[in-house]
C-alpha positions as CSV (number, residue, x, y, z in Angstrom):
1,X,9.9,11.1,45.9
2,X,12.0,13.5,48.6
3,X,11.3,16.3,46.6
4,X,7.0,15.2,46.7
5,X,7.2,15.2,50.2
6,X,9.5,18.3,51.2
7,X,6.7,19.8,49.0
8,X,3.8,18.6,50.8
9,X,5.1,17.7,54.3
10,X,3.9,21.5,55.6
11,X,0.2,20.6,54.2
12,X,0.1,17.6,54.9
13,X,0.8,18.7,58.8
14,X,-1.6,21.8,58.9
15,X,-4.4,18.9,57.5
16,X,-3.6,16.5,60.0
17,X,-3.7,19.5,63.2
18,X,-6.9,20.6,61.7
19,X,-8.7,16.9,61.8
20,X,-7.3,16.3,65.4
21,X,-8.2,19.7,66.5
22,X,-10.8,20.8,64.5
23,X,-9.1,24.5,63.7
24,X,-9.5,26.5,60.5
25,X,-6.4,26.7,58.1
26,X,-5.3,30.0,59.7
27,X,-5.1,28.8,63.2
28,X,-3.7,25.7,62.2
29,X,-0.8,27.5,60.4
30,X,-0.2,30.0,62.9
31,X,-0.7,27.4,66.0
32,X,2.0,24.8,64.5
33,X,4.6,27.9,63.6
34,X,4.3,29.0,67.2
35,X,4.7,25.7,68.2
36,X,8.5,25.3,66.7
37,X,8.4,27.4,63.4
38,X,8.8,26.0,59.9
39,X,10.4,22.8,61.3
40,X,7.4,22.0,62.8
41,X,5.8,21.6,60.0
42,X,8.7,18.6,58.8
43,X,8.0,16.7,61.7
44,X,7.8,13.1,61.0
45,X,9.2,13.5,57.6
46,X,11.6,10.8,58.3
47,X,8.7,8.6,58.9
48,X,7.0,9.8,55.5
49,X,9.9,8.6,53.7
50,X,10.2,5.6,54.8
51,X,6.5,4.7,53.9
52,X,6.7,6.3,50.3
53,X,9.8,4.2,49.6
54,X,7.8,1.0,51.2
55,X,4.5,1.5,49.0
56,X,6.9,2.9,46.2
57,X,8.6,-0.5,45.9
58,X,5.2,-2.5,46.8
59,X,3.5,-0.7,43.7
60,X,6.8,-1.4,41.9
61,X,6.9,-4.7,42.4
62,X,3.1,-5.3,41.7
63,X,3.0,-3.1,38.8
64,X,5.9,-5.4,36.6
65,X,5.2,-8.7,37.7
């Protein structure tokens, strides 16, 4: 589960910019490194831990009941 999201944190970040802001890839990428570099691209990451572990559990729980 960490390692799923330290993989697709940055891509899932660049996606998000790109809907709010409606940017290509490229200035996405750039605009978010300039912003605060390759931590930038973590932010939140907390956050998307906490609700992978809350719908991992949910499925969990679902899925042997």
């Amino acid at each position: 589960m960490v390692l799923q999201v330290l993989l697709l944190m940055p891509i899932r970040t660049v996606m998000n910019y790109q809907y709010r802001h409606g940017t290509s890839l490229t200035v996405a990428t750039k605009t978010l490194y300039q912003d605060g570099g390759y931590g930038r691209y973590y932010a939140g990451m907390g956050a998307a831990l906490f609700q992978g572990e809350s719908f991992a559990c949910v499925v969990g729980v679902t899925a042997f009941s």
